[in-house]
ZATOR-961458 format. One record per residue (C-alpha): residue in three letters; y, x, z. Coordinates in steps of 0.1 Angstrom, whole numbers, padded with zeros to 4 digits, always signed. Layout:
// ZATOR-961458
ALAYXZ...
END
This chain:
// ZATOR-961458
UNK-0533-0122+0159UNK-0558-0142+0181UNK-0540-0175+0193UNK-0547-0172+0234UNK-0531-0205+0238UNK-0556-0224+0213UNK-0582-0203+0232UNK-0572-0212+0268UNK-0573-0251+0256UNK-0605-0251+0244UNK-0617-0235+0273UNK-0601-0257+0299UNK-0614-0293+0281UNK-0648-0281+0280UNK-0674-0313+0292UNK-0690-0308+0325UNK-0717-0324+0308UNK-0716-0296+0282UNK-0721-0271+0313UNK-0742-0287+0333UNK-0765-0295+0304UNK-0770-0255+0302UNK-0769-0247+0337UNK-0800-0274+0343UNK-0821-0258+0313UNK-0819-0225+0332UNK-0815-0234+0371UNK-0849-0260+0365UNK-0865-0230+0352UNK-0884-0214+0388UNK-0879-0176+0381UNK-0886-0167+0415UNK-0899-0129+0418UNK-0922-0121+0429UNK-0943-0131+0407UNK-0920-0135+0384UNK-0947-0156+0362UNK-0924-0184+0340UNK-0905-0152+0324UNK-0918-0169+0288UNK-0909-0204+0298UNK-0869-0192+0303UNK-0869-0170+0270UNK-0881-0200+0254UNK-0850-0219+0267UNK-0824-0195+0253UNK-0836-0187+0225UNK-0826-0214+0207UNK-0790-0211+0215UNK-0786-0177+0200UNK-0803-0191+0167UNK-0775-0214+0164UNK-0752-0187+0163UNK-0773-0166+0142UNK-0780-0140+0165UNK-0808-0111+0152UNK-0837-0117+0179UNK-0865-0091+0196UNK-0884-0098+0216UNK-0895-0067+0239UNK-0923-0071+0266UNK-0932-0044+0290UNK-0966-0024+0288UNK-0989-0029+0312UNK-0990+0008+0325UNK-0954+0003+0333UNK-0963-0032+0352UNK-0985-0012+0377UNK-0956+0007+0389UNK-0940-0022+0404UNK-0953-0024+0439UNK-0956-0067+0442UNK-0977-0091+0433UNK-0967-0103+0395UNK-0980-0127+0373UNK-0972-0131+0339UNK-0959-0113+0310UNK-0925-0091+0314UNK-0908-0105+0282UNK-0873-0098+0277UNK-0852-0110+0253UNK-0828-0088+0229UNK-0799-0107+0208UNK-0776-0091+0186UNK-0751-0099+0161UNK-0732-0073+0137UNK-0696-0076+0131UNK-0687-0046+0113UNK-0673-0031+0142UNK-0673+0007+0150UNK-0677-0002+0190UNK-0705-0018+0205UNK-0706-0039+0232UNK-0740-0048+0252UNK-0742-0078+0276UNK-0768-0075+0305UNK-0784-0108+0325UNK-0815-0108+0343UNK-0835-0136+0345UNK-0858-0129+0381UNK-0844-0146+0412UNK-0850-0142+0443UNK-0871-0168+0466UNK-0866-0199+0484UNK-0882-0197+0518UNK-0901-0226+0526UNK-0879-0227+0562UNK-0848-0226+0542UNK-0854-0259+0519UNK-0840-0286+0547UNK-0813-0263+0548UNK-0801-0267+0509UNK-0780-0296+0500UNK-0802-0302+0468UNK-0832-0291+0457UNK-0826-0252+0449UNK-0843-0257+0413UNK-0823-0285+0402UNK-0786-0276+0390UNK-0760-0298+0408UNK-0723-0306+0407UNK-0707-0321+0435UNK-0671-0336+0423UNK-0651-0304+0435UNK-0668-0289+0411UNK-0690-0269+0430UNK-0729-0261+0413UNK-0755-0251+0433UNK-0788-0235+0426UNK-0810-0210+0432UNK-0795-0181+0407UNK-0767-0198+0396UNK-0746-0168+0411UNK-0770-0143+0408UNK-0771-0143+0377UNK-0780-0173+0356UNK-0747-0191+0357UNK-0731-0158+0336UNK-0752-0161+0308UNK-0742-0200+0306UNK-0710-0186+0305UNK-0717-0160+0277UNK-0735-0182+0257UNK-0701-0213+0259UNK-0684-0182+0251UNK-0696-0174+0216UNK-0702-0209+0209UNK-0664-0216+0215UNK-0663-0176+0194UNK-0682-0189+0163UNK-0662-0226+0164UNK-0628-0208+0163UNK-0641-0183+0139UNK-0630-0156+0158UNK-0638-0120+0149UNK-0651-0099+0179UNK-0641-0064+0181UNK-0675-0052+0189UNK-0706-0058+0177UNK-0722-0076+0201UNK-0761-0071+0221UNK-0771-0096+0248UNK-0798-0085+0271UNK-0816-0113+0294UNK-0844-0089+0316UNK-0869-0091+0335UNK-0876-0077+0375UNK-0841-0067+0386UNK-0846-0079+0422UNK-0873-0058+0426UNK-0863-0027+0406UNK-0885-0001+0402UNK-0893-0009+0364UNK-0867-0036+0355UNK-0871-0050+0316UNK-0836-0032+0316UNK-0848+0003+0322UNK-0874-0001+0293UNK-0849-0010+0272UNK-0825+0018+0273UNK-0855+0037+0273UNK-0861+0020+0238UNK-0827+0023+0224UNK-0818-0014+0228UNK-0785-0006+0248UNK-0756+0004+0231UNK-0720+0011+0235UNK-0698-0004+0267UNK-0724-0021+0291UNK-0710-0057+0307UNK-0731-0061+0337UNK-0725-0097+0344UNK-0732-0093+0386UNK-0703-0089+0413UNK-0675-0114+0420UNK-0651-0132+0397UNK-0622-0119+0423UNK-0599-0093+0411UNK-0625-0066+0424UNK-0638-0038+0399UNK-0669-0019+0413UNK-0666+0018+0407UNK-0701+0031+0420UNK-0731+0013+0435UNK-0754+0026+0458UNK-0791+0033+0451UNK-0821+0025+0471UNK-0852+0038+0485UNK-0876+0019+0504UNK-0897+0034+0529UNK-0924+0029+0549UNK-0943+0047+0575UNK-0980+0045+0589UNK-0988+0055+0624UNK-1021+0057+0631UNK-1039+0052+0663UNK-1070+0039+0679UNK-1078+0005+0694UNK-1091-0002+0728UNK-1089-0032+0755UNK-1058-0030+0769UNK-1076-0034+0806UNK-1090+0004+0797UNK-1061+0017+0775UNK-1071+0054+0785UNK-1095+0052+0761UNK-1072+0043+0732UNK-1042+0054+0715UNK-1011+0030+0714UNK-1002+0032+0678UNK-0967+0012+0686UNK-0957+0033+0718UNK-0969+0069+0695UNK-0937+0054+0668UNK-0913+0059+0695UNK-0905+0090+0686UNK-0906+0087+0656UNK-0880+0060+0660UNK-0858+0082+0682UNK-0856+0108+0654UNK-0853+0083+0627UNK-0821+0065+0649UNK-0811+0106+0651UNK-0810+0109+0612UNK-0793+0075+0603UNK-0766+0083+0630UNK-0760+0115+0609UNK-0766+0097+0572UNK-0739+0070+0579UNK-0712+0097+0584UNK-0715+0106+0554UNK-0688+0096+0527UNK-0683+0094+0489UNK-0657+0122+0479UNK-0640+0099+0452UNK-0657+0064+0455UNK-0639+0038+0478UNK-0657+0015+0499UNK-0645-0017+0523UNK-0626-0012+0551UNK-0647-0003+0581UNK-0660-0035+0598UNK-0638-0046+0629UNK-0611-0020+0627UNK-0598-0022+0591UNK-0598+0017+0587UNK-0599+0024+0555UNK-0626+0047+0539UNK-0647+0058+0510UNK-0686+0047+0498UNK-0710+0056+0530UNK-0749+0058+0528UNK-0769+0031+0546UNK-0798+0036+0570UNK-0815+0006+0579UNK-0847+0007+0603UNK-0857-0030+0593UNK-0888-0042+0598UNK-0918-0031+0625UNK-0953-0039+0629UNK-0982-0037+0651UNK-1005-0053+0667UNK-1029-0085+0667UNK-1035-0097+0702UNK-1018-0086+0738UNK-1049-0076+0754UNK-1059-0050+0725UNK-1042-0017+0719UNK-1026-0019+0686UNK-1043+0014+0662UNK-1016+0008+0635UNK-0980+0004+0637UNK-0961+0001+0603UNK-0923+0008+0598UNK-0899+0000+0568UNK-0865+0016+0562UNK-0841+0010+0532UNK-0822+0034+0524UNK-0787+0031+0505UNK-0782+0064+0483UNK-0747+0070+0477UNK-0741+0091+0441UNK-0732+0127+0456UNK-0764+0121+0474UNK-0798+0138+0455UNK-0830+0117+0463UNK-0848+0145+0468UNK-0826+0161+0495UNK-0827+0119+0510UNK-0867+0122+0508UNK-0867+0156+0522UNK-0846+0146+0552UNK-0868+0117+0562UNK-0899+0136+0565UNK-0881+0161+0588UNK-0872+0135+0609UNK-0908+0118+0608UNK-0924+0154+0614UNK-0899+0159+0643UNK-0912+0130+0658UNK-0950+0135+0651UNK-0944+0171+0669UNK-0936+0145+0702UNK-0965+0117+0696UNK-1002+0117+0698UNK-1005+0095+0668UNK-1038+0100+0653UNK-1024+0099+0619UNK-0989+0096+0605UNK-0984+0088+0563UNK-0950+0080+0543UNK-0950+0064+0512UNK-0918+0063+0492UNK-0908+0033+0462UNK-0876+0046+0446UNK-0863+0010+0436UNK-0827+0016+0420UNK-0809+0051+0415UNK-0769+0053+0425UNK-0743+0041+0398UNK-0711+0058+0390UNK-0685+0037+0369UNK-0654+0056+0349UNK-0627+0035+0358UNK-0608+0051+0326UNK-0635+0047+0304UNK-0627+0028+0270UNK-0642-0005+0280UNK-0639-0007+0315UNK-0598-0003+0306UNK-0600-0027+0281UNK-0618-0049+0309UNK-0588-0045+0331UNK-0561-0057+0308UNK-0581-0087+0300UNK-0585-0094+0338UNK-0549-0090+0337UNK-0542-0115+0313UNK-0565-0141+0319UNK-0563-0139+0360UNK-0520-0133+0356UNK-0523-0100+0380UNK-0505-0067+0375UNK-0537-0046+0365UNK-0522-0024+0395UNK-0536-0048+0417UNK-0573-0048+0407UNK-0590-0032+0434UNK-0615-0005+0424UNK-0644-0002+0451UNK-0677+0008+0456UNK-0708-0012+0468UNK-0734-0005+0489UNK-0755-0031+0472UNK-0783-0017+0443UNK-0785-0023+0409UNK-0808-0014+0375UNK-0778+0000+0364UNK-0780+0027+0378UNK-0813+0037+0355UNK-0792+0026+0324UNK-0764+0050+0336UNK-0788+0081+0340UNK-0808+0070+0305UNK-0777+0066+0284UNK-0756+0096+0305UNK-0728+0068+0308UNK-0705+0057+0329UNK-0682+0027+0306UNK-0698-0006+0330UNK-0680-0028+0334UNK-0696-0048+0363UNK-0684-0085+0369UNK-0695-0121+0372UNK-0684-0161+0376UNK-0695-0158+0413UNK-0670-0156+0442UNK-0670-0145+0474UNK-0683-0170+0489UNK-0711-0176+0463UNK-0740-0170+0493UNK-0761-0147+0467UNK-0796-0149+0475UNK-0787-0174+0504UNK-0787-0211+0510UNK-0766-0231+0490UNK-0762-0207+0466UNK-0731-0221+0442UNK-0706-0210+0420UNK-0672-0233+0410UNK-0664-0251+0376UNK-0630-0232+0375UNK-0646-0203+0381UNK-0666-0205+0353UNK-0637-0216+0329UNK-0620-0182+0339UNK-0652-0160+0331UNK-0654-0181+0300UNK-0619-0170+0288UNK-0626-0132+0301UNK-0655-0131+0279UNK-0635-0145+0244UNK-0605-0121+0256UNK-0627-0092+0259UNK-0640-0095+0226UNK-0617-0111+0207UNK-0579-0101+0217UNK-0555-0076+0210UNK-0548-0057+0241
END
């Protein structure tokens, strides 16, 4: 019988110096993507970590053909990092990180409290840094977890894979997806994103960028009869584009739930996103603009089929080009992330819940099951491995700012994690 009291203790005196030790090898580490290029320098870091708990390592790096289909400016090799330990167990159990974060915008750097590349711990016991909710600080957590693991000489139930990939921010070809392609993920997936709250995420949305060319043709704008206004030839485009996202968000998941709708609190399930984001055209005011670029993302809910999605924007687009005098009009499509369906019944997302139970002291009633309009890789691991066990959750709260300024996470948050980790593998539930 696994002593949770012994557990809990050793878990609750851990140094801050122990955590922020960790934390500060990996925040330091810029993995900003894109490019993406000191993926080798943060491998490096944690591989000696899993040596000490005599972890098997691979090292998988992705093939250049596959590079090419990511649409950004990369540098550097793809190298992702496989670590695995066999307990004798029937069940596996595979843990997912990714390694990429997101940028710091120069204009944003006055605006951080620290540097954004330099872990720190304020005494509340707040950290900041740039990934340390999304998603460094997890795999700190993981790896304090099967340190503690190995110093109690605990026996997980699972055999146990750890996964720390490449490119999830900008999808596409994440190190993930070559994995599962390659057989390196096994058993119940732990995605370590989301929210340390009592929230479990039943389905994510997928996404599909899009962007459109209108062509037209430049002349002074003292004699623009002689030209063709490529921004003013998008406006109908546009009209039937704001047509089609009216109808898309109307849309609901039959059986995913989804927040409460923003202002009024009505209740309702998973809904599509439509998002006409971004617009360009144009060099100077006294010159007709001959191109005009627009860029849409689109949020795929899983009864949705991207082809049907595709399909429907390029009826819209053709509906408007009927109405412009666009010389040219060209839509290019980058399927970043496909939908993601969790089983909330399936053997380790259950297990899951009763160790959120336990550790967080809720009725298991209470967890709230929801789906999230926001993408993920899993959603390729899901369709490679035809599952549906993933268990998606993370040290981050609420209030975390992923991707933001001030991006932080909380001591105590981390504590909990740590403990949902050991419980996980270790207990008897």
């Amino acid at each position: 019988m696994v002593n949770l009291k012994e557990i809990y203790e050793e878990v609750d005196n851990l140094s801050k110096k122990k955590v922020m030790e960790l934390m500060s090898t990996l925040i330091n580490i810029d993995t900003s993507v894109p490019p993406g290029k000191n993926y080798r320098e943060y491998v490096n870091s944690v591989i000696p970590y899993f040596k000490d708990l005599e972890y098997e390592l691979t090292e998988v790096t992705l093939p250049e053909d596959l590079i090419e289909q990511i649409p950004f400016p990369l540098e550097g090799p793809r190298v992702n990092l496989v670590a695995k330990k066999n307990y004798n167990q029937e069940k596996e159990v595979t843990f997912y990180s990714h390694i990429d974060v997101v940028p710091v915008p120069e204009e944003d750097i006055e605006n951080w409290r620290f540097p954004p590349f330099e872990a720190t711990m304020v005494k509340s016991g707040k950290i900041f840094g740039r990934g340390i909710a999304d998603m460094k600080g997890t795999l700190v957590c993981l790896i304090i977890a099967l340190q503690i693991i190995q110093k109690l000489n605990l026996i997980p139930k699972f055999n146990v894979n750890v996964l720390t990939c490449t490119d999830e921010e900008l999808g596409v070809y994440p190190g993930v997806r070559y994995l599962a392609e390659r057989g390196y993920v096994k058993g119940t997936i732990f995605c370590m994103e989301g929210v340390i709250n009592p929230f479990l995420p039943v389905g994510l949305a997928g996404c599909l960028d899009i962007e459109i060319e209108i062509t037209g043709k430049s002349a002074p704008a003292g004699r623009n009869f002689m030209g063709i206004n490529a921004l003013e030839e998008a406006i109908p485009i546009l009209v039937e584009l704001k047509k089609l996202k009216k109808k898309v968000e109307k849309r609901e998941s039959k059986v995913i739930p989804g927040f409460p709708e923003f202002g009024t609190g009505k209740k309702r399930n998973l809904t599509p996103a439509f998002n006409l984001d971004v617009i360009r055209a144009g060099i100077k005011a006294n010159i007709v603009p001959d191109l005009c670029t627009l860029k849409i993302d689109r949020r795929i809910i899983p009864e949705e089929n991207y082809v049907d999605v595709k399909l429907e924007i390029l009826n819209a687009v053709e509906r408007g080009k009927e109405k412009s005098k666009a010389v040219d009009v060209k839509v290019f499509f980058i399927y970043t992330y496909p939908p993601t369906k969790v089983n909330p019944n399936a053997f380790g997302v259950k297990r899951f819940k009763k160790t959120l139970s336990l550790v967080q002291n809720i009725p298991e009633e209470k967890i709230i099951h929801v789906g999230d309009a926001g993408a993920s890789d899993m959603g390729f691991v899901s369709q490679i491995l035809n599952t549906q066990d993933i268990i998606i959750h993370n040290v981050a709260n609420v209030g975390s700012n992923f991707h933001g300024v001030n991006e932080n996470i909380k001591l105590k948050d981390i504590k909990t994690f740590i403990k949902e980790i050991i419980v996980f593998l270790c207990a008897d539930l």
